[in-house]
N, C-alpha and C positions, 0 to 999 in steps of 0.2 A: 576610346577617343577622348574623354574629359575625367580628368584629374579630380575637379570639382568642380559645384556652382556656387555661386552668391548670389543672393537675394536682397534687398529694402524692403524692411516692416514697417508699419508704422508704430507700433509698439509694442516695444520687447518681451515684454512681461507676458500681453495676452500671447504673443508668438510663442513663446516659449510654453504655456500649456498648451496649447493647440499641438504644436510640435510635439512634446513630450507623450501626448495622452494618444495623437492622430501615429505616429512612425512604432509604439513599441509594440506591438501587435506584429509587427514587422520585423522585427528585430532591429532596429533603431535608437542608437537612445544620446542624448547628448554629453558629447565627450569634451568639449570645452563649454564654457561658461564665464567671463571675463566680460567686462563691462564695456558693455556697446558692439557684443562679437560672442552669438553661439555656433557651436559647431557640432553637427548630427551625422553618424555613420555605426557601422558595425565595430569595425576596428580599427578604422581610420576616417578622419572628418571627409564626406564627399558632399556636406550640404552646411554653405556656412550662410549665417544667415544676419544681417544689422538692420540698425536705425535709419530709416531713411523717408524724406518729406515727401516723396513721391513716389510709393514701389511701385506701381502699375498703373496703366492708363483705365481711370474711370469708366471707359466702355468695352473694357477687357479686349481690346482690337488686337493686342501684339501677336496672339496666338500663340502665347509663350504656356507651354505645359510639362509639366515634370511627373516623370512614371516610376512609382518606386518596383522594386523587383519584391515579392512580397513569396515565402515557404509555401505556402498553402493558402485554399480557397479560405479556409476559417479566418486567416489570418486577414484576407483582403474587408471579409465581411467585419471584421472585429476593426478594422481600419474605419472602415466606413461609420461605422457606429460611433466610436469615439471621436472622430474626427467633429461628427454631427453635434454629439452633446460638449464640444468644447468650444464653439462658436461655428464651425464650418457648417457651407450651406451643401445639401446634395446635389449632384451634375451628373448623375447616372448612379443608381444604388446598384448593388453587387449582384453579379449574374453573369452567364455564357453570353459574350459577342461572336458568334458564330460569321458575323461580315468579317472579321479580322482573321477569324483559323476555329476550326470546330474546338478547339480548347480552352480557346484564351478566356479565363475568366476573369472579369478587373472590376472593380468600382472609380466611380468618380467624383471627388469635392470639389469647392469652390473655397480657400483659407477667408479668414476674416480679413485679410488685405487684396484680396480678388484674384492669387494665383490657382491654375486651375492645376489639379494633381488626381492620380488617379495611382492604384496599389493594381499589381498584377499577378496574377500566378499564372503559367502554361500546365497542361498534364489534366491529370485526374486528380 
């Protein structure tokens, strides 16, 4: 359905370790790099991400959330980890949600500009 997303940070710099350290666990890593415009995907950008004065509403109300597709359980929990020690806050740590499907294992962050993301694997 979607080509890609864009986002507003407030700043680039800390996004971009958050990004860099929270997606390669994932297999993620940034493919562009250009001033005022990252761009994160496997082999093609599907997550660009800029400057902006306002990325999110203060009381997180939009209900805007982004789920990356993540290889393996390790990888979700490795997400979740890094994600933590690079400024992000936790919104569900890694584990089976058996309400969504007896396999879906995900985690859940909060980025340090207040979008919420969550890393996913299905399976065993």
């Amino acid at each position: 359905m979607f080509d890609h997303i864009s986002i507003g940070v407030s700043d680039l710099a800390k996004s971009k370790s958050f990004y860099d350290a929270a997606l390669a666990p994932l297999g993620y890593r940034c493919l562009r790099d250009t001033p005022g415009m990252l761009g994160y995907g496997r082999d093609e950008v599907g997550l660009w991400i800029s400057p902006s004065e306002h990325p999110v509403p203060a009381d997180m109300s939009s209900g805007l959330h982004f789920c990356f597709a993540a290889t393996s359980r390790k990888s979700v929990d490795e997400f979740h980890a890094q994600a933590l020690r690079t400024g992000g806050r936790d919104n569900g740590g890694p584990g089976l949600r058996p309400e969504y499907d007896a396999t879906y294992y995900a985690a859940f962050v909060i980025d340090p500009d207040g979008y919420r993301l969550e890393a996913y694997c299905g399976g065993a």
